[in-house]
N, C-alpha and C positions, 0 to 999 in steps of 0.2 A: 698450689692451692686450687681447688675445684671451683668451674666457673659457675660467676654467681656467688659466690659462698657470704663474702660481705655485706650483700643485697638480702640475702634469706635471713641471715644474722640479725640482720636492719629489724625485718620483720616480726623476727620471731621476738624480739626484745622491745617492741613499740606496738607492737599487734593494733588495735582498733585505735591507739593513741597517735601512729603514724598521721604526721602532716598532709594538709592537702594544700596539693598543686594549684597555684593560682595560675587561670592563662592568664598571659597579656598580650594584648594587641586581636586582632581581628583571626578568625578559623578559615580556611582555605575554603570551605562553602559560603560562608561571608560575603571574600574577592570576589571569588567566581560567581555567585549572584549579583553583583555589584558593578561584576567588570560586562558591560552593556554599551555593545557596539555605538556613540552618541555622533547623529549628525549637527547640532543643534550645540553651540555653545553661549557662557555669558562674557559678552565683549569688555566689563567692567573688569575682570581677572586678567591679568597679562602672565602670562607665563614665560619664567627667565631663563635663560643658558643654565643656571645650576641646576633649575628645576629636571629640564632636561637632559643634566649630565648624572644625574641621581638616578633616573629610568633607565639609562643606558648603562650604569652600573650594574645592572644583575648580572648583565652579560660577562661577567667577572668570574662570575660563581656560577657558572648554569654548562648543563652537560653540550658536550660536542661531539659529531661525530667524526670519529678517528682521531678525535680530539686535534681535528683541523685547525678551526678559530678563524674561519675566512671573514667573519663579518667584518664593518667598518662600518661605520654610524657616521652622517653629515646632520646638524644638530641646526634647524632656522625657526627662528622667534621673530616677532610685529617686528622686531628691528633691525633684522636680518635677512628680509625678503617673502615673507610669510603670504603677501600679495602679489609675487611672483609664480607661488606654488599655485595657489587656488585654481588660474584658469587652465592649469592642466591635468587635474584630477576629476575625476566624476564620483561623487555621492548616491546615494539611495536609488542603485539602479530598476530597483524591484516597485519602484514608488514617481517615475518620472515624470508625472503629472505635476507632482508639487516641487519640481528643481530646486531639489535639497542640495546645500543646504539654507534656511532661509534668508534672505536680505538681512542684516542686522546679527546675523548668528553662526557670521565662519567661523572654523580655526585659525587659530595666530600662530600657532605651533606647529613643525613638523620634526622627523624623524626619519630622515631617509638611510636606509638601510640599504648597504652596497655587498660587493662580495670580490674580493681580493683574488677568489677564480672563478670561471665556468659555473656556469646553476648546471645542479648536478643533483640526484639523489640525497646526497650527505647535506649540498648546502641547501637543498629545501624544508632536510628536519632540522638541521640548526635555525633558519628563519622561524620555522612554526616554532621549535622551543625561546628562542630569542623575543618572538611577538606577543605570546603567551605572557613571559615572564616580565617583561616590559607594561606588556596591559596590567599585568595584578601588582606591578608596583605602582604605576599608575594609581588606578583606584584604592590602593596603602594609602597615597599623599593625598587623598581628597580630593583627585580628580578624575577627567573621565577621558575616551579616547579613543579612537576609530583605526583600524587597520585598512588601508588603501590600497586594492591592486590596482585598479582601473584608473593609471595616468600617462600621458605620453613620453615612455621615456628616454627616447632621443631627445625632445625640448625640455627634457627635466635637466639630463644631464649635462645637455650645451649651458643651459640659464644658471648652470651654478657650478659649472667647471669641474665637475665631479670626476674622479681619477676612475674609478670604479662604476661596474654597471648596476645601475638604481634598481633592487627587486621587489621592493613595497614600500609603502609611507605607514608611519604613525601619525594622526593629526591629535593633539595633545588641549588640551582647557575645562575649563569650569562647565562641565554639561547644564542644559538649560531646556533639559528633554524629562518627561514621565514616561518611564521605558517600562513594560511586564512584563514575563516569561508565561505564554499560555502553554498547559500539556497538550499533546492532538497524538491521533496517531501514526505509524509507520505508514503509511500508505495517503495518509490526508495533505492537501497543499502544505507545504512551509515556508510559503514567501514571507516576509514581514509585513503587515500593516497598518494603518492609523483607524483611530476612532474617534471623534469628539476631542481631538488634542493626548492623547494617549499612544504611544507606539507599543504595538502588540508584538510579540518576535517570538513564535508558536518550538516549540523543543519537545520531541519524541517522548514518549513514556519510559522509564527504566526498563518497566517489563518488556517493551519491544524492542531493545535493544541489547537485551540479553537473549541468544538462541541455543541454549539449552535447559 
């Protein structure tokens, strides 16, 4: 049977009567407009071990290279040491005037992300696709969420006994931020900044970032 054949059949015997598709659930421009680096969370939300083990679920289904699988995920919540993590990570490097994050507005949640060998080429695009994927199910469940290099991690991984060596944090909660995407050009600063309570986070034009 020729490919296709049942699909064009479909058509040709429903023509303008064919159903329409309803989406469900949120468009991938959606997340990714959505998913916004937050240093700033609401302390009222507590974020639980499942919540947690739902984000680290994508890594179930998400590409690997050489189809390695080196990650390993160490998963700590407000009840799990989450005041442990804070004084060894650094926030809003580009903004250190205001030592983000503010008083009243940590994370409670982290996500430490190990690797079972060597950082290597293969396991730095698995973390970027694992971090990615992580963040936009994040923002799927209603929440918000920050990717962390900048922590100590010899005192990371002494303070929580970690078998593997720590390569990034997720810090995970209820953002409590007014985040925008301003367009600017290829060649204009792109540090992020505040205005009036507003966090600006400035992103290239399409057209400059296509070169032909």
């Amino acid at each position: 049977m020729a490919d296709n054949y049942l699909e064009k059949r479909y058509e040709e015997t429903l023509g303008s009567n064919k159903p329409k598709i309803k989406r469900i659930g949120h468009t991938v421009d959606e997340l990714l407009t959505k998913n916004r680096s937050t240093r700033g969370y609401n302390k009222n939300y507590v974020v639980s071990r499942a919540e947690l083990e739902r984000i680290v679920g994508v890594c179930t289904r998400i590409p690997s290279g050489c189809n390695q699988q080196t990650l390993r995920f160490f998963l700590v919540t407000k009840d799990t040491g989450a005041d442990r993590v804070l004084p060894l990570v650094k926030m809003g490097a580009a903004l250190p005037e205001l030592h983000l994050p503010f008083p009243g507005t940590e994370p409670e949640a982290f996500i430490i992300c190990c690797s079972v060998a060597a950082e290597s080429k293969l396991v730095d695009i698995d973390l970027g696709i694992a971090l990615q994927s992580m963040a936009l199910k994040t923002v799927e469940m209603g929440l918000n969420c920050l990717m962390i290099g900048a922590f100590n991690r010899e005192k990371l991984r002494d303070e929580f006994d970690l078998p593997y060596e720590p390569l990034m944090l997720l810090a995970v909660g209820k953002g409590a931020e007014h985040i925008e995407l301003v367009p600017t050009d290829a060649d204009a600063p792109r540090a992020y900044y505040r205005r009036d309570g507003i966090h600006y986070v400035p992103k290239v034009r399409l057209a400059e970032l296509i070169i032909n």
